[in-house]
C-alpha positions as CSV (number, residue, x, y, z in Angstrom):
1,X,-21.0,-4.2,-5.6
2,X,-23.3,-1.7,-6.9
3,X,-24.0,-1.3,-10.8
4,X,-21.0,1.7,-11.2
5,X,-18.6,-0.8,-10.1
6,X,-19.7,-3.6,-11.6
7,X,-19.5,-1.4,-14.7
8,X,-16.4,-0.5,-14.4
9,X,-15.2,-3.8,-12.8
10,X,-16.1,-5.3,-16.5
11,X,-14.7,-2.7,-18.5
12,X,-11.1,-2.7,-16.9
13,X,-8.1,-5.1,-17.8
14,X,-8.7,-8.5,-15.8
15,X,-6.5,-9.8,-13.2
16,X,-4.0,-12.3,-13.3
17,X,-4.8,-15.6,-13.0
18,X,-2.1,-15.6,-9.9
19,X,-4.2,-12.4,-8.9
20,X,-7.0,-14.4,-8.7
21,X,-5.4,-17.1,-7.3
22,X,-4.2,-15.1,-4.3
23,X,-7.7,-13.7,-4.0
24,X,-9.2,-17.2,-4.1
25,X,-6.6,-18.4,-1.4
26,X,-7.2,-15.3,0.9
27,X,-11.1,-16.0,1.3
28,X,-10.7,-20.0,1.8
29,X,-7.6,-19.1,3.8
30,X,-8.1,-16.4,6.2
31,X,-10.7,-14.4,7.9
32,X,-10.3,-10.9,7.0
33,X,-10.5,-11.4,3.1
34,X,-12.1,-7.6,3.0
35,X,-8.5,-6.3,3.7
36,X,-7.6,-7.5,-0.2
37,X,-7.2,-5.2,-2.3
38,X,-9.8,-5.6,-5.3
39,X,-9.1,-5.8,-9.1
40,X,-9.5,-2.2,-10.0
41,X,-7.3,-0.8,-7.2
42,X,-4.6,-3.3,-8.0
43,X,-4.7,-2.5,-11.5
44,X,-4.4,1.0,-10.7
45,X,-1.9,0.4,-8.4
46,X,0.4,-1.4,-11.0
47,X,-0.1,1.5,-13.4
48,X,1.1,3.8,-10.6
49,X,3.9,1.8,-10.2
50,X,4.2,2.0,-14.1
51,X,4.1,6.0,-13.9
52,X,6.3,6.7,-11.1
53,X,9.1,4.1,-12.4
54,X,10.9,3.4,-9.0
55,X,14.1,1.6,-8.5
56,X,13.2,1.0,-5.1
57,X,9.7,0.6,-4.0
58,X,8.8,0.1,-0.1
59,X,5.1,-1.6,1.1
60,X,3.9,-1.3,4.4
61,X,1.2,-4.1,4.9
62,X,2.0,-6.8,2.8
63,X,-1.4,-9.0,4.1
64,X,-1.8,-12.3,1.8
65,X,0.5,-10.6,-0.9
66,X,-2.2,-8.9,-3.7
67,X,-0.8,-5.1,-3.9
68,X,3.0,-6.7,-3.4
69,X,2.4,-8.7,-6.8
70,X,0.7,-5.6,-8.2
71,X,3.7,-3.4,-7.3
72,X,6.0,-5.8,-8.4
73,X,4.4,-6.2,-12.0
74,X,4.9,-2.5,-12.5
75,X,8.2,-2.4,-11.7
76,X,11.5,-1.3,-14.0
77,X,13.9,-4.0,-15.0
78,X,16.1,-4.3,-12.0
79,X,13.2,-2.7,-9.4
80,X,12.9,-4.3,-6.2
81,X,10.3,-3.9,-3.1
82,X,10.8,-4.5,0.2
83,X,7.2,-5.5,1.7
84,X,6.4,-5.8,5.5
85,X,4.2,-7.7,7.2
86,X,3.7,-8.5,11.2
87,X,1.7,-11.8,10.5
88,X,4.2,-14.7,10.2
89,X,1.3,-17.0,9.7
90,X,0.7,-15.4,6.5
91,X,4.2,-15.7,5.3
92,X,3.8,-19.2,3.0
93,X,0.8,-17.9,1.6
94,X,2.5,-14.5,0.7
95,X,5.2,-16.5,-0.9
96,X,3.1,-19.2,-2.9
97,X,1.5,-16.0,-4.3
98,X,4.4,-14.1,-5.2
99,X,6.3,-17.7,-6.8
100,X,2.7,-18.0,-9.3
101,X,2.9,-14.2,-10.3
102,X,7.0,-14.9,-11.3
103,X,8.2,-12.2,-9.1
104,X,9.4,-13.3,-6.1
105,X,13.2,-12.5,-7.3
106,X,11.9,-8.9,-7.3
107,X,10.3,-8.8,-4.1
108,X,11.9,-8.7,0.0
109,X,9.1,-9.9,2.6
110,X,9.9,-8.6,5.9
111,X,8.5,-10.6,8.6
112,X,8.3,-8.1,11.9
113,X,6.4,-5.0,13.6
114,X,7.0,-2.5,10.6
115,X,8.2,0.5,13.2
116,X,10.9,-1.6,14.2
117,X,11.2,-2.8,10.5
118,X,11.5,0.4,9.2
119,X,14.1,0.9,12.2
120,X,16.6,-1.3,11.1
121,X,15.9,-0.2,7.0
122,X,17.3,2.8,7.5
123,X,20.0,1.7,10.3
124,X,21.4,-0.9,7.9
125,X,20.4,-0.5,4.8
126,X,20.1,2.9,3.9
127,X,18.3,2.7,0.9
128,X,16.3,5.7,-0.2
129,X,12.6,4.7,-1.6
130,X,11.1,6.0,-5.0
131,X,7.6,5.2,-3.8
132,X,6.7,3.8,-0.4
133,X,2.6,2.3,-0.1
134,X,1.1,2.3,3.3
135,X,-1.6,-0.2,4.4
136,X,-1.2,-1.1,7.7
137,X,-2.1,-0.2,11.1
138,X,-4.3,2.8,10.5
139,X,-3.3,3.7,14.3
140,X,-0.3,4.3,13.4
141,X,-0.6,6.0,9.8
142,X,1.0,9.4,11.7
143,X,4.0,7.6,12.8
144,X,4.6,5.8,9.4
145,X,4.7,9.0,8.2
146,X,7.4,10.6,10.2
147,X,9.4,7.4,10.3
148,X,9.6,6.6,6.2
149,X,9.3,10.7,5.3
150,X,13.3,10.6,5.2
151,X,13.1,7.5,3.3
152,X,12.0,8.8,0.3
153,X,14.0,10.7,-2.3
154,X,12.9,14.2,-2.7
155,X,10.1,13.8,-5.9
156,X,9.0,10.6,-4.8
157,X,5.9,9.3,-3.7
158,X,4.1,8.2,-0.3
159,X,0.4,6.2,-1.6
160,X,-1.7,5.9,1.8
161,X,-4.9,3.5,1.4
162,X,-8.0,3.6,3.2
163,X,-7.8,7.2,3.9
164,X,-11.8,8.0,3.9
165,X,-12.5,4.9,6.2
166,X,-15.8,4.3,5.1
167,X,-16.7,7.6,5.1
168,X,-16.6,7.9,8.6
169,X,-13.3,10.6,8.7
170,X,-16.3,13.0,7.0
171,X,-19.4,12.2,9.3
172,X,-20.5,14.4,11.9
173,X,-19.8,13.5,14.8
174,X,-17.0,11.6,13.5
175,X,-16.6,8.1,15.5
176,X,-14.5,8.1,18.0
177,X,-12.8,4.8,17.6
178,X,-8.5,4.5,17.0
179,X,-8.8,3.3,13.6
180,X,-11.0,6.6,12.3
181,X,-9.1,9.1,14.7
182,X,-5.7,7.7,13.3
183,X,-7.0,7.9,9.5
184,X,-8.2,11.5,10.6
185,X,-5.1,13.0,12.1
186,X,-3.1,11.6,9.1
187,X,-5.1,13.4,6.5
188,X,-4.7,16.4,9.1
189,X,-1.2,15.9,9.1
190,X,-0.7,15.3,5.4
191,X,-2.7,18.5,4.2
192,X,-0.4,21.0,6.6
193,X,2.7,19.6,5.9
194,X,4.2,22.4,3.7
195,X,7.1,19.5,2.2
196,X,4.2,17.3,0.1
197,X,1.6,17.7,-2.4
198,X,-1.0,15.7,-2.2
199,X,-4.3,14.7,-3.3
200,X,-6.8,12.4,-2.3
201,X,-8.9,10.1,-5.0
202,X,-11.9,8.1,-4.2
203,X,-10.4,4.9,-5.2
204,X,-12.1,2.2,-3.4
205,X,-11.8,3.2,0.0
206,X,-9.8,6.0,-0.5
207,X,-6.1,6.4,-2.0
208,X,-4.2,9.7,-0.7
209,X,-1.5,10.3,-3.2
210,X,1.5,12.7,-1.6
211,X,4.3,13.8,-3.2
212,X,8.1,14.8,-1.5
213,X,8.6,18.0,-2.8
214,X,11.5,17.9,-4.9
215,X,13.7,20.8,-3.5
216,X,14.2,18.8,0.0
């Protein structure tokens, strides 16, 4: 953490102590601990959440359960989100994280490969999502796209994470490895689709926030 960070690490609100608990957990616990989402983002995140008030919020990459909880803290009275994850192994850490943040009554863990997930969403339930957040197989950011585009009301909001990889969707040659292409041809994809705005902030690894036009 360099000293901007850290500066601005100390000089935003804290995390909850069942924030920090999941964080704790996901280091001792699993091996990918970079995948968490940090304080900062998550604080943001909840005050996304706050600002774009949905009823119905979707998450696509639920990991050990840090951006769920943050979502889920900025929700409405009466919001719910539906969260999917493809790791079962996870799925009693996710929950012992979302029972010590108080709200697990708001929150729907899907357990399952999220195209197939998303499948039966809209087959069965079909809900319409104020905000959907993406963090999951950046392979397969593009079909994400097309599959929860429908998903969301016209106005509402699709938040994509990791979208500058690292900086490696901006070097020259870019790499040429699955994870940077499929970041790369979503930003592509995002920027010429004439249905969204969008803009991208530097937000830890990169946060690409696209709107649904409201006249579709």
């Amino acid at each position: 953490m360099d000293a901007i960070d850290r500066y601005i690490t100390a000089h935003s609100s804290p995390q909850s102590d069942a924030l920090a608990w999941i964080e704790r957990q996901t280091n001792i616990r699993t091996n990918h601990a970079r995948m968490l989402s940090g304080a900062v983002q998550g604080r943001f995140l909840t005050m996304l959440t706050r600002l774009i008030n949905p009823s119905r919020a979707l998450e696509l990459g639920t990991f050990t359960g840090y951006s769920a909880v943050c979502i889920a803290y900025g929700l409405p009275a009466g919001g719910h989100l539906d969260t999917l994850e493809i790791n079962d192994e996870l799925e009693d850490l996710i929950a012992e994280g979302l029972g010590k943040a108080g709200v697990e009554e708001k929150v729907s863990l899907h357990i399952g490969d999220a195209k197939e997930t998303l499948a039966r969403l809209k087959n069965t339930c079909g809900t319409m999502y104020d905000m959907v957040y993406m963090d999951a197989n950046k392979r397969e950011y593009c079909a994400y796209y097309e599959l929860v585009f429908d998903m969301v009301r016209p106005g509402g909001y699709i938040l994509a994470d990791n979208v500058l990889w690292d900086g490696k969707v901006c070097m020259n040659p870019m790499p040429h490895d699955k994870q940077t292409e499929g970041i790369a041809a979503f930003n592509d994809m995002v920027r010429e689709d004439p249905r969204v705005e969008s803009v991208i902030l530097p937000v830890r690894d990169g946060l690409n926030i696209i709107r649904k036009l409201p006249n579709l």
